[in-house]
Each structure stands twice: as structure tokens, then as C-alpha cells.
C-alpha positions in Angstrom: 96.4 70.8 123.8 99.0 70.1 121.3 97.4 72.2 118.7 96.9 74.9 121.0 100.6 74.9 122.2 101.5 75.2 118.2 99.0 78.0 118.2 100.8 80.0 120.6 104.5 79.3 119.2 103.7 80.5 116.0 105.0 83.7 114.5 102.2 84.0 112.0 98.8 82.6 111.5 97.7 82.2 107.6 94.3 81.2 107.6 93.1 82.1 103.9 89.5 80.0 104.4 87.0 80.5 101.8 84.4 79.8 104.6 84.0 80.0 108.6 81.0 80.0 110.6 82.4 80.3 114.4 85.6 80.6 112.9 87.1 79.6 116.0 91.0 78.7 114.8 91.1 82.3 113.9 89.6 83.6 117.1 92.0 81.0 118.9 95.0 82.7 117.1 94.0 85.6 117.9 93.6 85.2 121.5 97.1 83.7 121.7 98.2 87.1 120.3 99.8 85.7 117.4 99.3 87.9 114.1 96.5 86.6 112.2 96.4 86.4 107.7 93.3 85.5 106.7 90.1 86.4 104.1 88.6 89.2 103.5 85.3 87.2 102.5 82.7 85.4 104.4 82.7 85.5 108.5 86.2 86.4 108.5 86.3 90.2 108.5 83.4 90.0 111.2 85.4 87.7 113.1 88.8 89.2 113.0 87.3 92.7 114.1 89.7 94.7 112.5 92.8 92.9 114.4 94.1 90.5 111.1 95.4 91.6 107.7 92.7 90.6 104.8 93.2 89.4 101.9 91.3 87.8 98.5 91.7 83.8 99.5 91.4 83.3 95.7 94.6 85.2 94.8 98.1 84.4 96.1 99.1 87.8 95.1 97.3 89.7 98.1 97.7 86.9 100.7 101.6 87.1 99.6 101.7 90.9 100.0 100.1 90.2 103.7 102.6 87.4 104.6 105.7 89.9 103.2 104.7 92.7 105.2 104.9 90.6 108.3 108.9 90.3 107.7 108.9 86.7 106.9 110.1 87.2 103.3 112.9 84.5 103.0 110.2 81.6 104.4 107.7 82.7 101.9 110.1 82.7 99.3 111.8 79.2 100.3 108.6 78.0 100.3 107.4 79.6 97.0 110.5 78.1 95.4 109.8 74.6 96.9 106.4 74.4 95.3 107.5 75.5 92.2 109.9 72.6 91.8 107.7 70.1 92.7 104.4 70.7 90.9 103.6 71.3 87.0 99.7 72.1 87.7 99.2 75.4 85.7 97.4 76.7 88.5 99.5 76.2 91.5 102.1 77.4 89.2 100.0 80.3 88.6 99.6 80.5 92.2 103.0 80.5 93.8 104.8 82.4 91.0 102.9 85.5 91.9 103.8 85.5 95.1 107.7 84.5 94.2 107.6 87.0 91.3 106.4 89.8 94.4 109.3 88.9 96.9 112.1 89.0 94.0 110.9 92.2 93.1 111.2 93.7 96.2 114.4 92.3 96.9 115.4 94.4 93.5 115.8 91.3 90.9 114.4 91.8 87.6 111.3 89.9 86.9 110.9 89.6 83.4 110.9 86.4 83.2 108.2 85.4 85.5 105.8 88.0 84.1 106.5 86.5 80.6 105.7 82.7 81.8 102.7 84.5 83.8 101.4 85.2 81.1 101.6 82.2 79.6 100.1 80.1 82.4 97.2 82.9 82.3 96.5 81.8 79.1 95.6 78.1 80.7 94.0 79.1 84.0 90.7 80.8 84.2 91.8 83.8 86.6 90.0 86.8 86.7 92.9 88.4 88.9 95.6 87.7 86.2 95.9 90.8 84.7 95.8 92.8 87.5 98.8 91.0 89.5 100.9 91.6 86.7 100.0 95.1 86.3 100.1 95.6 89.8 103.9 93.8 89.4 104.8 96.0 86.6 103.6 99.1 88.7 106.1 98.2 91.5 109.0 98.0 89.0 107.7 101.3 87.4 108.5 102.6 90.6 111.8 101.6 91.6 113.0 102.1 88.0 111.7 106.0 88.6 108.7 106.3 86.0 106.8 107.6 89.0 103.2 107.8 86.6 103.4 104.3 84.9 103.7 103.1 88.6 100.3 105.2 89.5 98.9 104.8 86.5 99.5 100.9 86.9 98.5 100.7 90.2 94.8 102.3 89.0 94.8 100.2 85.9 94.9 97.0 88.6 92.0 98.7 90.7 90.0 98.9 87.9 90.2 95.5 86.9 90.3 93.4 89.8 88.4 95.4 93.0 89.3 92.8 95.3 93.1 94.1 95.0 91.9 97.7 95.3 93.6 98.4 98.9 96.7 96.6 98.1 97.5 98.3 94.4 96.2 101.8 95.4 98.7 101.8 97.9 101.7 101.4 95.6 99.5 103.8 93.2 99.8 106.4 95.7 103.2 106.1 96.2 104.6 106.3 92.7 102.2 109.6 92.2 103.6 111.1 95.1 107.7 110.2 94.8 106.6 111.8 91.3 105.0 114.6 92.8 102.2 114.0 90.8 99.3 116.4 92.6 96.6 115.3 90.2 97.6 111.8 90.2 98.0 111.5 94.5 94.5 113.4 94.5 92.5 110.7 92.5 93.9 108.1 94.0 93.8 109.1 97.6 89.7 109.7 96.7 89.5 105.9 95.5 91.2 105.0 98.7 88.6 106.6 100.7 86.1 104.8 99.0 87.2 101.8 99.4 85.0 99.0 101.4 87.6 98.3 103.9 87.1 99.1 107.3 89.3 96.7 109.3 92.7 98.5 110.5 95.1 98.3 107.6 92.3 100.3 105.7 92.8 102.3 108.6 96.6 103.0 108.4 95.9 103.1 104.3 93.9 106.3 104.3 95.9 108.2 106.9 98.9 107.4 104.7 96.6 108.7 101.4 95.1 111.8 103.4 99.4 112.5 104.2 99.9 112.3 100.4 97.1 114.9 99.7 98.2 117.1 102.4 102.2 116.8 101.7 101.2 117.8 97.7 99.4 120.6 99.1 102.1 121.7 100.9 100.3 121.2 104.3 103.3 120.0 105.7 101.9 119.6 109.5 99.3 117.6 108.5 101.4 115.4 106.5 103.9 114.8 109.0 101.2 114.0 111.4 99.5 112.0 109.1 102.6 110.1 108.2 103.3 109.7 111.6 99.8 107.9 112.2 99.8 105.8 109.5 103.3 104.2 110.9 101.8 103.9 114.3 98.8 102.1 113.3 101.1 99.5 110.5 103.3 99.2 113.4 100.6 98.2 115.6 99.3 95.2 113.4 102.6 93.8 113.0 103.3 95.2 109.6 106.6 96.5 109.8 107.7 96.6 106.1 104.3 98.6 105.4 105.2 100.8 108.2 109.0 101.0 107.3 107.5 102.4 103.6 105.5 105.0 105.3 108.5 105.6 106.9 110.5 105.8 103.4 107.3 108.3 101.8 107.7 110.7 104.5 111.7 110.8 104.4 111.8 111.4 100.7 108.8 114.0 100.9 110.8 115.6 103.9 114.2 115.1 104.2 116.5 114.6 107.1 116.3 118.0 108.3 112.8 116.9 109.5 113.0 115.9 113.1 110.1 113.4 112.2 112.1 112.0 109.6 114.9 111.3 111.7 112.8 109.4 114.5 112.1 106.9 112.3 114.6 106.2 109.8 116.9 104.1 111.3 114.2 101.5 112.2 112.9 101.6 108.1 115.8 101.1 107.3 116.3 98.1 109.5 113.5 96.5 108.1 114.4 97.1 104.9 117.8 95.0 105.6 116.7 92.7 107.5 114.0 91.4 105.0 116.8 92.0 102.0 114.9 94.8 100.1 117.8 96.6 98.9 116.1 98.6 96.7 113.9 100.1 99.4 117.3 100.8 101.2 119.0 102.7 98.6 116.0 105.4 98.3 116.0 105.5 102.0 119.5 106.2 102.0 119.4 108.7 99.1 116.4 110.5 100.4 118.5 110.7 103.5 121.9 112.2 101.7 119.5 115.0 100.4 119.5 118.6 101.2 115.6 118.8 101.7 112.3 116.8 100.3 110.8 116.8 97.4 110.4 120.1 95.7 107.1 121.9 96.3 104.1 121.6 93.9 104.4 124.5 91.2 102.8 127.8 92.2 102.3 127.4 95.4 102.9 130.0 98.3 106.5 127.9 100.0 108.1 126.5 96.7 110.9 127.6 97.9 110.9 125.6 101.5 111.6 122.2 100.0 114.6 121.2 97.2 116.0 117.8 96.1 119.1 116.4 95.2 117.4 114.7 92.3 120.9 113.5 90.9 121.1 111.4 94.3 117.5 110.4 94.1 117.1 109.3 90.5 120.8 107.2 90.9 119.1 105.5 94.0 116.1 104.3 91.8 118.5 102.8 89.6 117.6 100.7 86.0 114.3 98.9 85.4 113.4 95.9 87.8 111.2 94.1 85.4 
């Protein structure tokens, strides 16, 4: 009973098993309504139906990314931190520093110096997921220092080498090729996004926010409103706010504030953003915000002249190099 009670208090269930047969403390969870964290390998996709966020229980990187996008950044950090001070194993250090590395990060500090001792721990701990957490690191900070095709280019690079970090990298991939309005680069992604495994409902709100990309650099600007629009709605309804708050963010700085889509949803992005302390997320919201229209249209196509930037505003809002 006392378990159960603990059950249903909880704001988050993080259940990264590497096996379940019934799998009942995730079905318990889940019946308590509390959001569920767990595996994306043996019973545990089957079990959680679609209704958890999956991850790789072999690398902190994606379980981290899951527990972030729930909101709970400054307990996972806390925590991260705690761990680090009281253990020299090579790899828990591994372990945890990928995770702290991704919350700092996103909260707009520069990382160098985790990715350097990263790297040296990698060279002690079997991990076939090393490289691509750092790439996929270094493909966020491409991003928010503006080099909109390292960040894609990164975020492939991390696909390639570690599949089981496909959906999480791909997204970020997709965003950096389309804040770059990159139309080749949003294109090949968006197709590996499609093909990916996943089936549960964060693949779900994944491919409706890659099938907005490919319609908002095709300049089919209803379909990527709509798009955008369901991809928010379906983050929103796993309890992914900070996912859904950067859907949010992708359609503001394709569209600009004097979209009436844009506007119904800014103001709650950008309350995520704060309340979770991702300033950097903040600024770009603000800046796309302060523009006069989206991003410009592709090159040659029939309404260039529908959407212009303020790319002074936007580029200062990306500011220097986060790692």
C-alpha cells in the first residue's frame, strides 16, 4: 500500500529496466496516471503502448533528454552533480556527465570542458554510444551559436553512428537545417525520421514536426502551420512540455508573430523555457518574436516575397558558441 501511495505522488516515473516480463511497476505507474520514462528494449515498448517516453537504458544521454523534457531540469541536474562528487568510477562518471553536460547546455553554459574530460573517460569505458553523445552535444551548441549545418550535419553524423539515438539526434538535426533554411538538409533528414523504428507517440509528434519542416521549406505554409500545431498537441499530451515549447519556438521563427498560430502559443513556450532556465531558448523566442516576418522563403520559389527576417535580431539572439 505504501508503495502504491508513492506511486501515485510521484511526478515522474523513470523506470530504465533492461528487462520486464509483466512489467507490472510500469503498468502500475501508468494506471496511477503518473508520466512514465522507461526502455525502449525488451517488453517495455509493448507494455507502455505508446503512453511513456523511450529511451536506450544503456545510455544516460537519451534517458536524460526524456527526464529534461518532462521540466524537471534542476532535480536532474542536482542530482547529476551529487553523483559526480561522490564517485570516481569511469563509468558512472561517464554516465552522469552526459546527462549534466545536456542540462548545462541548454541552460546556455559552455561545455567545453565536460566534452574534453568526455572524452577522456571514453578513452577508459567501452561505450559504443560515446561518440555519438558528444556529437549529438556539439550539434546542440552548433545550433545556438547559429552554424545551422554543423548542427544538422552533427545531428546525422550521431544517427549514423549510434541508431539507438536516432529519434532523439534527428530531432535537433531537423531543427538546425531548418533555422538555417537548409531545404536539402530538412529534406534528408525528415526522410530518416520517417524511417525510423519508432512507433510509440513521441515518434508520433517527431514526424509531424519533420513533415512541418518539409512543408514550411516548401513554402506550404498551411500544412506547416497545421503540422506544427499537431506536433505541439501530441508533445503536450505526453507531458513533454519543453519538446512541445521547441515546436512552439520552430514554428515562431519559421513564421513570425504576424501568424495568429504563432501567437496562440508563444507565451506558454516561453514559460517553459523560464521556468526550466533555458535562457538561450528564450532569447530566440524573443527575437523571433521582435521580427517583422519568418524566415525568408526558399530561393526561387513562387511567394519569396511573403516572408522576411530581421536577421540582425536573430543572429544577436543566437549569440557566441556554447561549447
Amino acid at each position: 500500500a505504501d508503495l502504491a501511495a508513492l506511486v501515485r505522488g510521484a511526478k515522474i516515473f523513470v523506470y530504465p529496466s533492461l528487462f520486464e516480463g509483466v512489467g507490472l511497476p510500469l503498468m502500475e505507474a501508468m494506471a496511477a496516471g503518473v508520466p512514465v520514462i522507461t526502455s525502449n528494449i525488451s517488453s517495455m515498448p509493448e507494455i507502455a503502448g505508446g503512453a511513456a517516453r523511450l529511451g536506450d537504458p544503456t545510455n544516460e544521454g537519451e534517458i536524460a533528454a526524456a527526464l529534461t523534457a518532462g521540466g524537471d531540469w534542476a532535480r536532474a541536474l542536482a542530482d547529476g552533480e551529487e553523483v559526480l562528487a561522490s564517485t570516481d568510477d569511469p563509468g558512472d562518471v561517464l554516465r552522469v556527465l552526459r546527462m549534466v553536460a545536456f542540462v548545462r547546455l541548454l541552460r546556455g553554459r559552455s561545455i567545453e570542458a565536460e566534452l574534453a574530460q568526455l572524452e577522456a573517460l571514453a578513452a577508459e569505458v567501452s561505450d559504443p554510444g560515446e561518440e555519438a553523445s558528444a556529437h549529438f552535444l556539439q550539434s546542440i551548441a552548433a545550433l545556438l551559436r547559429g552554424d545551422h549545418a554543423a548542427a544538422a550535419d552533427l545531428g546525422l553524423r550521431a544517427a549514423d553512428e549510434f541508431a539507438p539515438m536516432s529519434a532523439l539526434v534527428l530531432e535537433w538535426g531537423c531543427r538546425g537545417a531548418l533555422w538555417g533554411r537548409d531545404r536539402e538538409r530538412v529534406l534528408r533528414i525528415a526522410a530518416r525520421v520517417e524511417a525510423m523504428a519508432e512507433t510509440g507517440r513521441a515518434a508520433q509528434a517527431e514526424r509531424s514536426a519533420a513533415r512541418a519542416a518539409v512543408a514550411a521549406v516548401e513554402e506550404r505554409d498551411g500544412e506547416a502551420i497545421d503540422g506544427y500545431r499537431e506536433a505541439i498537441r501530441r508533445w503536450r499530451e505526453i507531458g513533454e512540455d519543453f519538446s512541445a515549447s521547441l515546436a512552439a519556438l520552430d514554428l515562431a521563427v519559421t513564421f513570425g508573430p504576424a501568424e495568429p498560430a504563432v501567437r496562440e502559443v508563444a507565451a506558454e513556450a516561453r514559460a517553459v523555457f523560464a521556468r526550466v532556465g533555458a535562457a538561450p531558448f528564450v532569447a530566440r523566442l524573443d527575437a523571433a518574436l521582435a521580427t517583422t516576418g519568418g524566415l525568408p522563403a526558399m530561393a526561387g520559389t513562387p511567394d519569396a516575397h511573403r516572408r522576411v527576417e530581421n536577421a540582425d535580431r536573430l543572429a544577436a539572439a543566437e549569440g557566441p558558441p556554447a561549447g
